[in-house]
N, C-alpha and C positions, 0 to 999 in steps of 0.2 A: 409460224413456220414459213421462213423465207422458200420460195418459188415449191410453193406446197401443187401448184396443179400440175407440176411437170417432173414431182413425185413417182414411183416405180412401186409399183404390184406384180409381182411376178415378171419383172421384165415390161410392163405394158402402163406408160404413163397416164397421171389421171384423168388429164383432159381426154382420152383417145375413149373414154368408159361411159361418157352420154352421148356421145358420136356414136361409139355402137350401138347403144341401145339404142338411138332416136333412127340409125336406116336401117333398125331391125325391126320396129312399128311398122306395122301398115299402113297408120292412119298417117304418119308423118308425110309430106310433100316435099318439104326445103332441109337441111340439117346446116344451120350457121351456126361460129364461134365469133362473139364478140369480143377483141383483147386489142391490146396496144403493143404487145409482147413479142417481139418477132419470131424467139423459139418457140412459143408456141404456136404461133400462127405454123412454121417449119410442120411441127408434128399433126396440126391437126387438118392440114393439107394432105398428110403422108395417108392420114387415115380418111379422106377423099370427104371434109367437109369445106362448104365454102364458109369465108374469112369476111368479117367486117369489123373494119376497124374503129377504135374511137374517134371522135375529133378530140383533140386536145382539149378542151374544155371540159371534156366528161374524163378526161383520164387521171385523175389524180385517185391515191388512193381511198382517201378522204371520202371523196364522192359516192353517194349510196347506187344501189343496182339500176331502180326502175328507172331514173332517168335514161339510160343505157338502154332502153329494153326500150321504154317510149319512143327515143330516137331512131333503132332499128325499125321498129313498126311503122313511124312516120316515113322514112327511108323506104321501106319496101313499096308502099301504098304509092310513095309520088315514081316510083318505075312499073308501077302497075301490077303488082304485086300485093292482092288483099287475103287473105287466110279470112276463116272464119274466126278461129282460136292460132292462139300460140302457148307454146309447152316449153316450158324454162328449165333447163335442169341445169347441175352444179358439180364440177368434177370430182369435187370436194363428196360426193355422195355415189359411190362406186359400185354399190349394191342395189343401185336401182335396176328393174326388168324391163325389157320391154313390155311385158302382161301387164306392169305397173301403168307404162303413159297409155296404152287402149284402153283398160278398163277408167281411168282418169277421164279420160276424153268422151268415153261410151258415159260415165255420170252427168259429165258436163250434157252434153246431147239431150240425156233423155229426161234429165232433170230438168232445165231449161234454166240452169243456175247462171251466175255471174264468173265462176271460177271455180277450181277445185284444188282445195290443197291437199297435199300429201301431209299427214300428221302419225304419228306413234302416243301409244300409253306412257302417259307420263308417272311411272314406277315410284321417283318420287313422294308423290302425294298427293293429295289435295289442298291446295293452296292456304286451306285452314290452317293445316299442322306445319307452314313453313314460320319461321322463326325470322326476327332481326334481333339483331346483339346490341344493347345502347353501348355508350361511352364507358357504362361502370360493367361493365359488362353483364346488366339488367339483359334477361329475356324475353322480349317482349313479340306480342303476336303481330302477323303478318296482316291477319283478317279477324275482325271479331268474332269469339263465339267459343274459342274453346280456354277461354282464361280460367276459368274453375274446374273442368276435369278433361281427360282425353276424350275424345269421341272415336270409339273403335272403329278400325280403316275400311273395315267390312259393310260400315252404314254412313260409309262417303260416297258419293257418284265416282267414277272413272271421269278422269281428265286427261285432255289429249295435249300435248305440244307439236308446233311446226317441226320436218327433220330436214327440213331442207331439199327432198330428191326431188320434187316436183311439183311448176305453179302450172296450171293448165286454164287458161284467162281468154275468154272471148276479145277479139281486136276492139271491138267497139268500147269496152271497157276500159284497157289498157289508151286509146283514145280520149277518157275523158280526164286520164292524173293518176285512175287507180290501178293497184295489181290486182285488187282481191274482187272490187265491186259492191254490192248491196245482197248479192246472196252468194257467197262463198258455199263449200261443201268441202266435209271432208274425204279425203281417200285413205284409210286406215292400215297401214302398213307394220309387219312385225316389227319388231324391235332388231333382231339378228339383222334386220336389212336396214335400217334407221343409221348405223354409222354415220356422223359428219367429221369427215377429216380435218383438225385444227393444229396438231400435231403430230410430233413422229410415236407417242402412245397411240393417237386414234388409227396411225397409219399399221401398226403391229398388227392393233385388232381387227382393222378392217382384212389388211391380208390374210389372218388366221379364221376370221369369217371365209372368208372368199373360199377359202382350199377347202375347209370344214364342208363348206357348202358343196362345192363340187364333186364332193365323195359322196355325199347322201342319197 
């Protein structure tokens, strides 16, 4: 979904949606947008965050996040600028609250974890019952264990997946290469609020979320 962050939900693009939420935190200090993008940079001025751009070297699409992330953090430190933690969020994830990054951050704190990730129930399944297709289009299991009969879903543990709205990562971590660290935690979030925008399908539902929700 070509220029999916500069997208429209009711009139209000998606970059402008962790911008809010993040000067709607208390706990938040700084609220930056990292891009190379000038209309976004336009909008997410408009909506009173400060702007850091990439260097050319990180800006290819290709190029994964955390570099990006390491760079800002190194960035901030050499102008004197140290956070304890930094809170990552993704425009792409429009349903996140502010209650989501305090209570994130109130984990990280009191836990004395390495990071905190935002995760949802993975509805799916249990990694057991996923399936690969061979060549001949043989069935074959993902993970040993259920080749001879089903195992009913009821006597699988709950599995979580990442959704994307928020990495919440002590500096000194993010300082040694990692995002996640040596003790990660989750912050478990409904699924209604789980949306990641990759599409103009995710983009229907997220806005039919969004209204749904604000009627409740």
């Amino acid at each position: 979904m070509t220029g999916k962050n500069l997208a429209e939900i009711n009139g209000k693009p998606l970059v402008a949606f962790p911008i809010d939420v993040a000067r709607a935190a208390s706990d938040i200090t700084r609220v930056l947008v990292t891009t190379d993008d000038d209309q976004i940079e336009a909008v997410a001025r408009s909506y009173s965050a400060e702007i850091f751009r990439h260097p050319p070297v990180l800006s290819t699409e290709s190029k994964p996040t955390f570099p990006v992330i390491k760079h800002v953090v190194e960035t901030l430190i050499s102008q004197g600028y140290n956070p304890d933690a930094v809170v990552i969020m993704r425009a792409t994830s429009p349903l996140t609250l502010p209650e989501d990054v305090s209570a994130a951050i109130e984990l990280l704190e009191q836990t004395g974890a390495t990071s905190v990730i935002s995760v949802v129930a993975d509805e799916t399944g249990h990694p057991i019952r996923l399936k690969l297709v061979g060549p001949e289009l043989q069935l074959l299991p993902l993970q040993p264990g259920e080749e001879n009969a089903p195992i009913p879903r009821q006597q699988l543990p709950i599995v979580y997946k990442r959704n994307g709205s928020l990495y919440a990562t002590k500096t000194g971590i993010i300082l040694t290469g990692s995002l996640f660290g040596g003790d990660p935690r989750a912050y478990i979030m409904p699924k209604e609020r789980s949306v990641s925008i990759n599409d103009e399908v995710d983009l229907v539902i997220a806005t039919a979320l969004i209204n749904y929700l604000a009627q409740k």
